[in-house]
C-alpha positions in Angstrom: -3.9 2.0 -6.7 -2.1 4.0 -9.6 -1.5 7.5 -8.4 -0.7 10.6 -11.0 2.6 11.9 -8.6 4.2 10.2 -5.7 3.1 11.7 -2.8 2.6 10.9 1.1 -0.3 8.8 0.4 -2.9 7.6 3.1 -5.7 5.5 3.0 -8.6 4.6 5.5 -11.0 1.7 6.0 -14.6 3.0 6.2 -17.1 1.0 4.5 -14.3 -1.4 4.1 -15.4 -5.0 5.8 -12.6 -7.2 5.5 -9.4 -6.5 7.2 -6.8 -5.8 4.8 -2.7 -4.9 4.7 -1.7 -2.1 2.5 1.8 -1.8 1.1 2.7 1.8 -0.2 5.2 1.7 -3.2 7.6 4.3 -4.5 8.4 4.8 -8.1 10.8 2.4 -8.8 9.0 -0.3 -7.2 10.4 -0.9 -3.8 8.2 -1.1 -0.9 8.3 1.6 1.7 6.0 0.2 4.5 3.3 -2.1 5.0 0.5 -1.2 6.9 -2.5 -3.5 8.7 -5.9 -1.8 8.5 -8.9 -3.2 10.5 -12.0 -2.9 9.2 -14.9 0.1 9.3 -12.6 2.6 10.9 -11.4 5.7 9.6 -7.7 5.8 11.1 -5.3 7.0 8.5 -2.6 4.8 7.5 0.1 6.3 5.3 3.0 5.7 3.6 7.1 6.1 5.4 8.0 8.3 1.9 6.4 9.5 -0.9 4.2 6.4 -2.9 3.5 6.2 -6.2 1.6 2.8 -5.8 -0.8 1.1 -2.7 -1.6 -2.3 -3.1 -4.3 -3.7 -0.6 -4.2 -7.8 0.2 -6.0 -9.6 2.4 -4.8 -8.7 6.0 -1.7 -10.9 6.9 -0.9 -11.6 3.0 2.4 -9.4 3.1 3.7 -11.3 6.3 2.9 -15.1 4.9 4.9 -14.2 1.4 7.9 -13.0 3.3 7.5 -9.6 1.9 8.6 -6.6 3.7 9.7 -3.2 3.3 12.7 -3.0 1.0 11.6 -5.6 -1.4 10.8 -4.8 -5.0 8.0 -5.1 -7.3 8.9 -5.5 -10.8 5.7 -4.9 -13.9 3.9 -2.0 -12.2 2.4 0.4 -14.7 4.1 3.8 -14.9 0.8 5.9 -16.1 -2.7 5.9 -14.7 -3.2 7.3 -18.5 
């Protein structure tokens, strides 16, 4: 997800039936948290800081790459225009 300003972004799992890990990412492409979402529920999970990026994965994905918080992503888009 591509989002217009960064902001304290959340996302939620309803309708969702996979478990997935989210990974909320500032603007200059480090990650701020990772978060494990189960599936069908509506819990909010948010991100540490303000997020300019989410990327979902398969549940786990994060974890079995070695990537954590702190690490950057380089090539993310800077516009959702």
């Amino acid at each position: 997800f591509l989002f217009d300003q960064p902001a304290v972004q959340c996302m939620w799992m309803k309708n969702t039936l996979i478990p997935l890990s989210v990974a909320f990412i500032a603007d200059d492409g480090r990650i701020l948290n990772i978060e494990d979402m189960a599936p069908q529920t509506e819990d909010n999970h948010c991100a540490a800081k303000p997020a300019r990026y989410a990327l979902e994965m398969n549940r786990g994905w994060f974890a079995k790459h070695g990537i954590s918080a702190g690490v950057k992503i380089s090539g993310l888009p800077k516009s959702a225009r």
